[in-house]
DOMI-66924 format. One record per residue: x, y, z of N, C-alpha, C, O, CB in turn; residue in three letters. Coordinates in steps of 0.1 Angstrom, whole numbers, plus 2048, in hexadecimal, padded with zeros to 3 digits. Glycine has a CB too. Layout:
XYZXYZXYZXYZXYZALA
...
This chain:
9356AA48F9376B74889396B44799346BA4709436BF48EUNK
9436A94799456A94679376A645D9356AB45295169C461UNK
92E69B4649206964619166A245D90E6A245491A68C46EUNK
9186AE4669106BB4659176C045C9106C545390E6C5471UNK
9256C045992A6CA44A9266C14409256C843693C6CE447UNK
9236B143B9226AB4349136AE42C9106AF4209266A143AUNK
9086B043D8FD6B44358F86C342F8F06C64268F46B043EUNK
9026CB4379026D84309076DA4219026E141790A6E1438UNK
90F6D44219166D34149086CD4069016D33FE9266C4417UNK
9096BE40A8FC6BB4028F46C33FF8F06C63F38F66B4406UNK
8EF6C740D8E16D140C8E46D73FE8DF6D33F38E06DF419UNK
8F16E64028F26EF3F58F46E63E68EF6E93DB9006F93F7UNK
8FC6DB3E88FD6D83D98E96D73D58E46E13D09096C33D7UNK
8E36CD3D78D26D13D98CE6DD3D48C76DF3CA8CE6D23E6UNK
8D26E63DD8CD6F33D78D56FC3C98D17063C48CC6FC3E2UNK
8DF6F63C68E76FF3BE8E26F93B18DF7003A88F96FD3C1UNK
8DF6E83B08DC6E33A78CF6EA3A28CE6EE3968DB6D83A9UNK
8C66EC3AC8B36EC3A78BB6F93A28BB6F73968A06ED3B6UNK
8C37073A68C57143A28CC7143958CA71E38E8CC71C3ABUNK
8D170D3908D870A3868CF70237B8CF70436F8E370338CUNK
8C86F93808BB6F33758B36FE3728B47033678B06E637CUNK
8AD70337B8A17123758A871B36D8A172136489A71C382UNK
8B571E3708BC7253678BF7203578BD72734D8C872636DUNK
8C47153588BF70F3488BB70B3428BF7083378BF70C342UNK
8A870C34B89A70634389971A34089A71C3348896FA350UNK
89872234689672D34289973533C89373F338895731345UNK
8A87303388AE73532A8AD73031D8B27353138BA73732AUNK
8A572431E8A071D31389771C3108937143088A1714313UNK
89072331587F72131087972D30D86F73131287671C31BUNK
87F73230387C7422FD8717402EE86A7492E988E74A2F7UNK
8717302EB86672E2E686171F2E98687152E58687312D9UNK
85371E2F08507112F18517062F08537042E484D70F2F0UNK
84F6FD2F584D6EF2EE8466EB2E283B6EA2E88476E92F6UNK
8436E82D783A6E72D182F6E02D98256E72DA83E6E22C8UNK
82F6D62DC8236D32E581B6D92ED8116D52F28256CA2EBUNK
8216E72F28196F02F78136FA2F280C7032F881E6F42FFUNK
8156F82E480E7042D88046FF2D18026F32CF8177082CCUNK
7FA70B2CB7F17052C37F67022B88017082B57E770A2C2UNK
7EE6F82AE7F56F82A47F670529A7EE70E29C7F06EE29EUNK
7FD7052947FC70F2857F170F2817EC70427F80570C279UNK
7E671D27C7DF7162757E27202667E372C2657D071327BUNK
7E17172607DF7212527D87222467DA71823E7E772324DUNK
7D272A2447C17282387CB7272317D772B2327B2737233UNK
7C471F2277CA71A2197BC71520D7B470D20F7D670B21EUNK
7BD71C2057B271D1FA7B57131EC7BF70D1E77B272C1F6UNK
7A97131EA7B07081DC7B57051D47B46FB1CE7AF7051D7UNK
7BB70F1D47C87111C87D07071CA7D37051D67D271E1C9UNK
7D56FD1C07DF6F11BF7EB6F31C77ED6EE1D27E46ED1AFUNK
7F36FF1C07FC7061C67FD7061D58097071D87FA7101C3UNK
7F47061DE7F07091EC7F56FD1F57FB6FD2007E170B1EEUNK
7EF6EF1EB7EF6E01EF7FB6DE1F87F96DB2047F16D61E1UNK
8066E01F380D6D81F980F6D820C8156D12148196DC1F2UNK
8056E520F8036EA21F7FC6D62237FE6CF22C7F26FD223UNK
7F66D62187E86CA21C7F06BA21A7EF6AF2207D66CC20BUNK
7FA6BC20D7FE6B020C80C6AF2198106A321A8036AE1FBUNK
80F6B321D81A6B82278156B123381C6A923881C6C9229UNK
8076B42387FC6B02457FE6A424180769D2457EA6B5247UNK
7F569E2367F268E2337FB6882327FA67C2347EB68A228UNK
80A69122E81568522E81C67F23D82167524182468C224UNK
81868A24382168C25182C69225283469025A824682257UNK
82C69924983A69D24C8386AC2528426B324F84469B23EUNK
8326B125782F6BA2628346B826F83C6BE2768236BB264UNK
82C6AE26F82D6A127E83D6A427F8436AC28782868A27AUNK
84269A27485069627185D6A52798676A428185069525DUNK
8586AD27285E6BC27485A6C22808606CC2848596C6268UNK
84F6BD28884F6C62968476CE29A8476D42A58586CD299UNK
8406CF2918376D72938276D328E8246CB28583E6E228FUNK
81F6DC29680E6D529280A6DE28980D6EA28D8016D529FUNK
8066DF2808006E32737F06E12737EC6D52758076DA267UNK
7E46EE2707D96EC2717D36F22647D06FE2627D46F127EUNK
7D26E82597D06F524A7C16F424C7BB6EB24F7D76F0235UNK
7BD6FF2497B07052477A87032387AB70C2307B271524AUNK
7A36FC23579F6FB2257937032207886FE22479D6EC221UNK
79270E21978971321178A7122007957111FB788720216UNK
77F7111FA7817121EB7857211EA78F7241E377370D1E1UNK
77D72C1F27817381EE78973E1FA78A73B2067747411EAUNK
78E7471F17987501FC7977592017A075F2077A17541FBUNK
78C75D20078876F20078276F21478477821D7747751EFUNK
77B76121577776722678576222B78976823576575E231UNK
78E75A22779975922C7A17632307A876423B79E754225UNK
7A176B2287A77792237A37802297AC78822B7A577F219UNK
79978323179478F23479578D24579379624D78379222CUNK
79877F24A7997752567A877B2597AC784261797762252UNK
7AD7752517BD7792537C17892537CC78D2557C6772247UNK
7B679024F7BD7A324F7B57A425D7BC7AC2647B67B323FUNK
7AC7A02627A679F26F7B379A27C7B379D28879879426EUNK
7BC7942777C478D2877C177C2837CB7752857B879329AUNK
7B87782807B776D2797C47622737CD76526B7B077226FUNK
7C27552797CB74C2737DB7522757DF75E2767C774B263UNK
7E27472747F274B2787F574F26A7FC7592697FE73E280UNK
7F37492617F574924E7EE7462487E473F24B7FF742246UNK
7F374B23B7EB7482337F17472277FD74A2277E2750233UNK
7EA7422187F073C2097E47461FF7D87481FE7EC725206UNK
7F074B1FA7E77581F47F175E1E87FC7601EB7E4765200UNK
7ED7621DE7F57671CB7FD7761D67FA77D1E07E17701B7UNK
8067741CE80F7851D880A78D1D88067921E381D78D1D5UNK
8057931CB7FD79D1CD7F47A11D57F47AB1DC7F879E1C6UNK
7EA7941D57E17981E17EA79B1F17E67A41F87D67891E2UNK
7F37921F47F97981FF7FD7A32007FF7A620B801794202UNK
7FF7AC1F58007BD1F57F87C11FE7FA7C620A7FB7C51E9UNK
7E87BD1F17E07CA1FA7DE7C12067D97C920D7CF7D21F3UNK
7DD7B720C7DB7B32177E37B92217DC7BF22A7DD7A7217UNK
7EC7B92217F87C32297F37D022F7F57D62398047C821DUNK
7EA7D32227E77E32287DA7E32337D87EC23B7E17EE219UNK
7D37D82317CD7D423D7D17CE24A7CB7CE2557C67CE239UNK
7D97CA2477E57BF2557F67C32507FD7BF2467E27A5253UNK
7F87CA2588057D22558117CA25981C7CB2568067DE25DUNK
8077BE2628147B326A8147AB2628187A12688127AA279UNK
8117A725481479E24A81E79E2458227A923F80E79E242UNK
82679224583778D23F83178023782977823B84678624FUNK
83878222C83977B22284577022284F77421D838783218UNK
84676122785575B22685675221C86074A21D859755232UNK
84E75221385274820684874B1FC83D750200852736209UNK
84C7481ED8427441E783F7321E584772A1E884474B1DCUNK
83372F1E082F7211DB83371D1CF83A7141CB8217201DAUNK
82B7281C682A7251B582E7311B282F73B1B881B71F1AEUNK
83072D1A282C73619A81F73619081D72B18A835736195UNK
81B73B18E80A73718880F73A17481474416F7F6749190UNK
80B73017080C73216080373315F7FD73C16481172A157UNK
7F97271557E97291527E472115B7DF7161577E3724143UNK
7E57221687DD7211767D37291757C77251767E4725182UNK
7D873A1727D27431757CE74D16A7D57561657D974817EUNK
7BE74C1677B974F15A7B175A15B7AB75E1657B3744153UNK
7B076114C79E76614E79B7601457A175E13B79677514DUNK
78D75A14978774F14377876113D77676D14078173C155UNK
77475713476B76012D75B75912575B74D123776765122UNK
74F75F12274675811C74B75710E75276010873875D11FUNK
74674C1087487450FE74A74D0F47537490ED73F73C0FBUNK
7457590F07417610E674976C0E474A7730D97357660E8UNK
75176F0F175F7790ED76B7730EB77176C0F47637820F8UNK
7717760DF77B76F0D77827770DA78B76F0D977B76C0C9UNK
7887840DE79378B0E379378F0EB78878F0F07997910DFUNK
7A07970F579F79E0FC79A7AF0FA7977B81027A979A100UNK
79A7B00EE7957BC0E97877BF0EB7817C90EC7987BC0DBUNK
7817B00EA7707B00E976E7B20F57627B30F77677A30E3UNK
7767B41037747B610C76F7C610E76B7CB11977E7B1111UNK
7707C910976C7DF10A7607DE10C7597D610676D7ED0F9UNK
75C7E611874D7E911B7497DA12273D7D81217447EE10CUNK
7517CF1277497C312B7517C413A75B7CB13E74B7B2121UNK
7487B913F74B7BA14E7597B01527607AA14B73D7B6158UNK
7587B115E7657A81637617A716F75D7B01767747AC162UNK
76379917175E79318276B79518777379217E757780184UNK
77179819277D78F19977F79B1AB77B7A71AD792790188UNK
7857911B37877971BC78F7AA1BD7987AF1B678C78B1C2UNK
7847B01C97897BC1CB79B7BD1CF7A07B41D677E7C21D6UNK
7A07C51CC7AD7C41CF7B67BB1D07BD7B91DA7AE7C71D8UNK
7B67B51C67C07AB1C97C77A61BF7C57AC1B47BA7A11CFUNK
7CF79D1BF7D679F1B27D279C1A67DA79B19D7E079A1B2UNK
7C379A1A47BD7941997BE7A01927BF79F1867B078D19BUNK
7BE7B019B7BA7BB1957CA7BC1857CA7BA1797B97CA1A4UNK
7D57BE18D7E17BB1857DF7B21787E17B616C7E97B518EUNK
7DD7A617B7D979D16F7D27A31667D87A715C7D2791171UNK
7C27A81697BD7AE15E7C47B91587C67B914B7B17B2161UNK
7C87C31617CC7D115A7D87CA1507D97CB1447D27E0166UNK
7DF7C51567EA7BF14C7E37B713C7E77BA1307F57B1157UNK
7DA7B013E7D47A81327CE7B512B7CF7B711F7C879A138UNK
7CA7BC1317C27CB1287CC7D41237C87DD11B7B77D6132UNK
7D97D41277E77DC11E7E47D61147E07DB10A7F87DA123UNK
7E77CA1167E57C21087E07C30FC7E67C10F27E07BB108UNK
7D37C60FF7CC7CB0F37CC7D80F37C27DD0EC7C17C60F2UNK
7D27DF0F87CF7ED0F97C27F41017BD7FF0FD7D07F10ECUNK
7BE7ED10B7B57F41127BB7F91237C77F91267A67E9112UNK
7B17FB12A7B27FE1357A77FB13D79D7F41397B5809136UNK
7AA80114A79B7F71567967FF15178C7FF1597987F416AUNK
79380A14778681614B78080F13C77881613778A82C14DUNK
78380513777D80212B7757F21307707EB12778980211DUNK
7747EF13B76B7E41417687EA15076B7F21587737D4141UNK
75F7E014E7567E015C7577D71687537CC16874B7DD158UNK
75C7DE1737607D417D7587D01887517D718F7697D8180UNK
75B7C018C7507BC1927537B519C75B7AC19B7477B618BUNK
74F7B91A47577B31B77567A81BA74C7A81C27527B81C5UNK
75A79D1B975678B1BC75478C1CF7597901D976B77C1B6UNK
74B7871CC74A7801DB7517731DE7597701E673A77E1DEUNK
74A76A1D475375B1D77537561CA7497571C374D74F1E2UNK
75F74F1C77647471B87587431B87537491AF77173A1B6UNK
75073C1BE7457341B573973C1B27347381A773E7271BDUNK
7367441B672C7541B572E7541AA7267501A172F7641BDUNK
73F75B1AA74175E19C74175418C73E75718074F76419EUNK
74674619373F74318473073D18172D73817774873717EUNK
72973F18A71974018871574918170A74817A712741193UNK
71D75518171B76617B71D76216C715763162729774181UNK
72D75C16C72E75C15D72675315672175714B73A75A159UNK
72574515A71C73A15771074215070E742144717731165UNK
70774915B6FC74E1596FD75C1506F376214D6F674E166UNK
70B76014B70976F14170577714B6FB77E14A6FD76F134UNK
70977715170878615D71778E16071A79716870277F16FUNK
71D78615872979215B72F78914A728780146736790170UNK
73B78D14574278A13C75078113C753779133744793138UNK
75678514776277D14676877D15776478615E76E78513BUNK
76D77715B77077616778277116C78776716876576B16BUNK
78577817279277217579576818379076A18E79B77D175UNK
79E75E17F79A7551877A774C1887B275118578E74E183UNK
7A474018C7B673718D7AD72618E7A172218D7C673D1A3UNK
7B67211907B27161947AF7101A17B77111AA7B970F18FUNK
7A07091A279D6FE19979170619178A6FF1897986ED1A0UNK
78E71219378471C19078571A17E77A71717878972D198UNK
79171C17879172016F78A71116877F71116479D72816CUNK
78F70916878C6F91637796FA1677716F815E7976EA170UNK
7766FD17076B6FC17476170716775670416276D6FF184UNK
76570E16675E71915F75F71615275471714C763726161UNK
76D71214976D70913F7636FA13B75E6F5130778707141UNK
7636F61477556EB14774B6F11447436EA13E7506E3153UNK
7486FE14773770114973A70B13C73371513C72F70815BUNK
74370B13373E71212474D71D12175471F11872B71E125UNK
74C72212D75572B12C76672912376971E11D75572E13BUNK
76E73212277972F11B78573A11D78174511E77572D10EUNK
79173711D79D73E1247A07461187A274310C7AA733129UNK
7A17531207A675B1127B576511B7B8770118795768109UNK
7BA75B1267C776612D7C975E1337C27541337C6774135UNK
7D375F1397DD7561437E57591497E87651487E474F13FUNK
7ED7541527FB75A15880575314B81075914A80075316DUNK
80474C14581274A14280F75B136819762133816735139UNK
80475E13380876812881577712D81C7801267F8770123UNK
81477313A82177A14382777514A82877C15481E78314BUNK
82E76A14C83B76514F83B76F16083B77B16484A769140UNK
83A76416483F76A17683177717A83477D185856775176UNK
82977B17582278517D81B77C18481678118E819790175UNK
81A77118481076F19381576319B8137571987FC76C190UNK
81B7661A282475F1AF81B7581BA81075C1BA82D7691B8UNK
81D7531BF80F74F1CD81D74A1D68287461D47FE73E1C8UNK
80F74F1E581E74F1F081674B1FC80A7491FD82A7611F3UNK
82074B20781A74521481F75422182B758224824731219UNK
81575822481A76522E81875D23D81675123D80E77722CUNK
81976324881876425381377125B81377C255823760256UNK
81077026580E77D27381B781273821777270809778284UNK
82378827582E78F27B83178828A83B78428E82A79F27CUNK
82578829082478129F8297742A183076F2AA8157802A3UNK
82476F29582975829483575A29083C75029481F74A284UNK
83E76228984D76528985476429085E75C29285176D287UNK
84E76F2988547722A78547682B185B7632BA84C77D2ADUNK
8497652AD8437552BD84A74B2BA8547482C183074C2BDUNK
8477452AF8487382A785373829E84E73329483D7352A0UNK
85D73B29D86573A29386973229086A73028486D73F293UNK
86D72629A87271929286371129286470528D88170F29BUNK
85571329584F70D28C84971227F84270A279849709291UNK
84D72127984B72326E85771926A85470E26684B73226AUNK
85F71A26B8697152638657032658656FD25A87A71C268UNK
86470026A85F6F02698536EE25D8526E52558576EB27AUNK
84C6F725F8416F62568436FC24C83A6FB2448356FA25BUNK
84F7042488517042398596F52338566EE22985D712235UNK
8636F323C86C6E52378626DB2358636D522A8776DF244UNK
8566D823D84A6CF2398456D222D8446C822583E6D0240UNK
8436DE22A83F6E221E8486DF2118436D920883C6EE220UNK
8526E321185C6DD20885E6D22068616CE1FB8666DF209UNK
85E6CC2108586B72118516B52058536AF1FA84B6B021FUNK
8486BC20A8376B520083A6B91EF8386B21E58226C0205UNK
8406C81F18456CB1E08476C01D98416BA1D08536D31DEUNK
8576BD1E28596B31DC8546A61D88546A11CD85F6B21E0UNK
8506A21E48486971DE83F6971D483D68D1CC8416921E6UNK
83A6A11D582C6A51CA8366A21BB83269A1B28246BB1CCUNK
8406AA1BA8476A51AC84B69D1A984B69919D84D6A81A8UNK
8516961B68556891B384967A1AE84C66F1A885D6871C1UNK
83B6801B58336741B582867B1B381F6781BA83466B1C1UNK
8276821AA8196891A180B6851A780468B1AF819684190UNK
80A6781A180067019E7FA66D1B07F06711B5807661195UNK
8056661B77FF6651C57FB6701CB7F06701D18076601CDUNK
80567E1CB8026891D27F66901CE7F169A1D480C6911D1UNK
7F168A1C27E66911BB7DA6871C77D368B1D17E668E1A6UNK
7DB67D1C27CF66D1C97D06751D77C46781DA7D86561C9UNK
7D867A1E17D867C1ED7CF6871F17C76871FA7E467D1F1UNK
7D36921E87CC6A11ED7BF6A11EB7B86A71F37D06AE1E7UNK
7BA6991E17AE6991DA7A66901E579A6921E77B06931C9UNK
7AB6881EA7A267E1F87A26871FD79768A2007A8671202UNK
7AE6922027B069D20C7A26A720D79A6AB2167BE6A6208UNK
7A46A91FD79D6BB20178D6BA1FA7846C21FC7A76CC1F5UNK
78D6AE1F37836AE1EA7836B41DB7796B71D577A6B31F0UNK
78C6B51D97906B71CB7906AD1C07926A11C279B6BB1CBUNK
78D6B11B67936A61AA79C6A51A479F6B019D78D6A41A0UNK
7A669B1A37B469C19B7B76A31947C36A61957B7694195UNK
7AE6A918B7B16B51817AB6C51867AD6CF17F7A96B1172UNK
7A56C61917A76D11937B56D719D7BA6E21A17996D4198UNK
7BA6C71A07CA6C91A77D06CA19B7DA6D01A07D16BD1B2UNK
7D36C91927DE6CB1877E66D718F7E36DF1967D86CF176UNK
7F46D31897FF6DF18E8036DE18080D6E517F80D6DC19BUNK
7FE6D91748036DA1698056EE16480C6F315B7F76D015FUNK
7FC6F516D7F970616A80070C16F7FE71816D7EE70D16DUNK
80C70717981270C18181E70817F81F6FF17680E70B18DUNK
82670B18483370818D83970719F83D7101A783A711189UNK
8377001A18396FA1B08467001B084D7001A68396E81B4UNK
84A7081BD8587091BD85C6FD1CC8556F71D385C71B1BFUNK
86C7001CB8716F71D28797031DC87B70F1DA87A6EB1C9UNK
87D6FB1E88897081EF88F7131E688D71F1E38997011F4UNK
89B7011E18A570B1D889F7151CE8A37211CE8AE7021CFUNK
8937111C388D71B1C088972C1C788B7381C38847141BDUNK
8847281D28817331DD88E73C1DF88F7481DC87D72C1EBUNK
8977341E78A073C1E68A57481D88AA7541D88A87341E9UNK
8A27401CE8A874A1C389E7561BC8A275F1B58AD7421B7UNK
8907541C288875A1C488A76A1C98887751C38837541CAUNK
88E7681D488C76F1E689A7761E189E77B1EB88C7631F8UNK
8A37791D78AA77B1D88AA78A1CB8A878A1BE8B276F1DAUNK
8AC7941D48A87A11CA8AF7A01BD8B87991BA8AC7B11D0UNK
8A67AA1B48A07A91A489C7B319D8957BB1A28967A21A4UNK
89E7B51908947BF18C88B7B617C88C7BA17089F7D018AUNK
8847AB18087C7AA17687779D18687B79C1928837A6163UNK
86A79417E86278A18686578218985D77B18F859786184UNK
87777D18587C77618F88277819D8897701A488377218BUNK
87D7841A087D7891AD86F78A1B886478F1B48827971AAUNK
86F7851C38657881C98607981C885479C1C78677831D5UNK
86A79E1CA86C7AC1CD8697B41C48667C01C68777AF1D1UNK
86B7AD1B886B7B91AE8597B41AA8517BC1A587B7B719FUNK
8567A71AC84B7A31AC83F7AF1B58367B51AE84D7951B1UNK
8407B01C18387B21CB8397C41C982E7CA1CA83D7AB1DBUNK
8457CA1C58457D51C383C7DA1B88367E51B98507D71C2UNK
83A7CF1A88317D91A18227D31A78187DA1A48327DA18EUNK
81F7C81AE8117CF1B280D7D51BD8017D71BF8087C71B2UNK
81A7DB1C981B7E91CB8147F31C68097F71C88247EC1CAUNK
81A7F71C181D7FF1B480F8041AD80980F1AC8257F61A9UNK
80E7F91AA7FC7FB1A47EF7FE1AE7E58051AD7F77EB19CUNK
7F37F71B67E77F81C27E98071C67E180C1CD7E77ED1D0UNK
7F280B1C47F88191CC7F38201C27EE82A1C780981B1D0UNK
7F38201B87ED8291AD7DD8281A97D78311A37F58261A1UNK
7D781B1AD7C58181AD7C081D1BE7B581D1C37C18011ABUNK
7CC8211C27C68251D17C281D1DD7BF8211E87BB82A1D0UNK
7C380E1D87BF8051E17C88051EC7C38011F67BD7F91DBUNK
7D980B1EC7E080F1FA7E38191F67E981B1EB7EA808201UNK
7DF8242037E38302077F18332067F48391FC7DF831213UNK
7FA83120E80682F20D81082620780C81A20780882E216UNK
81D82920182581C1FD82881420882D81A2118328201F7UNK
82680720982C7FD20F83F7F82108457F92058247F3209UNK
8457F62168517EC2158507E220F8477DA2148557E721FUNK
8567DE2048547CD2018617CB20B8617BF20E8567C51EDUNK
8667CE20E8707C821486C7C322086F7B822487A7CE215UNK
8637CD22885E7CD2358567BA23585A7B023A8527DD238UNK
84B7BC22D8427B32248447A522483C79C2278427B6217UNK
8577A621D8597992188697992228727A1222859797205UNK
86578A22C86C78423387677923087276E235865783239UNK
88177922888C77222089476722989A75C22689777E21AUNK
88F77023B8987652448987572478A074F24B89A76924EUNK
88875624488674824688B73B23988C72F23A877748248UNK
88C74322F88B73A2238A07362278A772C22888474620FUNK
8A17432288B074122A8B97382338C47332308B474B22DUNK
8B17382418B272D2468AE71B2498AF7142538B173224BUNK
8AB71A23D8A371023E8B57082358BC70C22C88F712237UNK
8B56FC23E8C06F62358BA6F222A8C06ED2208C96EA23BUNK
């Protein structure tokens, strides 16, 4: 009789255990394994600024951090763009502005960091023969529909005292389209960034605007789906800490991080210059993300090209920047 309570006994310890294991594999697994996910993927265009998604992969330090990283490389950003307002890609590397009006096409877009800040990255480059911005009246302008290139110009045309109704506007299909246009005198001036702008400078052209002539109007940032937040949270956040890796390194070791991307993407050393920019770091980020009322604010940033698109009509309704821009990830990142 005691031999039969001995095995009864066992038995239950057996079963109490397996009830007790399934109990705290199932309260732990509210987000996968990484190895059972696809990787991240996220378009990333040629902008220097963008790099560090690319130098981050090649360093390993993705790997390092836990998560799989799949960057998408285009020179242009526009079918990117139009991929990602579709459901397309988990993220993407894109000037804030443009994440405005993007927003109004994909409403599930969260913004959780910026990259850079664009000084004379981001130009209008012009044909040889217009010496001001004034000589701009009645000439055309290449640059993407809606996006924040629109801002840049109208701001460079306060300047001289004009407005968009004193040029002519011209819808880019793709950066290289567009400097074939200006190359060839089919349009006048084009707005553009790098490595576009260097490129158009080779072929005659010449910079007559910039971002530094405005201090902080053009920010560039990394959004997400609303959905990969939700799903993936600690591998957004892995893949920002990767990303802050490569910053760093990139400042710390110029010269190599430059030699690396350029094997990477097919670039040439100088169309990677970050000399037009500013790379930010966390700590930078953080002091970013932290409300404002001039362009050291994300917020106060994203609000005037709100603002403007809301008044050119390109969105119907006012948006949230708040909704927009997602602060929690930057915050938690040690």
């Amino acid at each position: 009789f005691e031999g039969e309570v001995m095995k009864l006994y066992r038995y239950f310890q057996v079963i109490a255990l397996f009830f007790f294991s399934f109990i705290i594999t199932a309260c732990g697994t509210s987000e996968p394994p990484a190895s059972e996910l696809p990787p991240l993927e996220i378009a990333v265009d040629a902008w220097p600024g963008f790099m560090p998604v690319v130098l981050a992969a090649e360093l390993g330090y993705f790997e390092e951090e836990g998560v799989e990283v799949k960057y998408v490389f285009n020179e242009s950003s526009r079918q990117q763009r139009l991929e990602f307002e579709g459901g397309g890609y988990d993220g993407i590397t894109l000037a804030l502005g443009s994440f405005i009006a993007v927003s109004a096409e994909a409403p599930d877009t969260r913004v959780v960091m910026l990259s850079d800040i664009s000084t004379t990255g981001d130009a209008v480059v012009v044909r040889s023969e217009i010496e001001s911005i004034a000589d701009l009246k009645g000439k055309s302008i290449v640059l993407g529909a809606a996006g924040y290139g629109e801002v840049v110009v109208s701001t460079m045309l306060q300047q001289a005292g004009l407005s968009g109704d004193d040029v002519i506007w011209v819808a880019m299909q793709n950066e290289n389209e567009a400097l074939e246009m200006l190359k060839d005198g089919r349009v006048d001036a084009f707005q553009t960034w790098e490595p576009f702008v260097t490129r158009a400078v080779q072929d005659g052209a010449k910079v007559i605007f910039t971002g530094a002539d405005v201090p902080g109007l053009i920010p560039d940032a990394v959004g997400f789906h609303e959905r990969v937040l939700l799903e993936r949270p600690e591998d957004v956040k892995a893949f920002m800490r990767g990303w802050f890796r490569a910053v760093d390194y990139w400042l710390a070791n110029p010269e190599a991080a430059t030699r690396l991307l350029s094997e990477a993407v097919g670039l040439s050393p100088e169309e990677l210059s970050i000399d037009g920019m500013e790379l930010l770091t966390l700590e930078q980020n953080r002091q970013f993300f932290e409300p404002g009322n001039d362009f050291s604010s994300i917020y106060y940033a994203a609000q005037v090209y709100l603002d403007f698109f809301v008044r050119k009509g390109v969105i119907d309704a006012p948006l949230d920047v708040n909704t927009l821009i997602d602060a929690s990830f930057i915050y938690a990142l040690p």
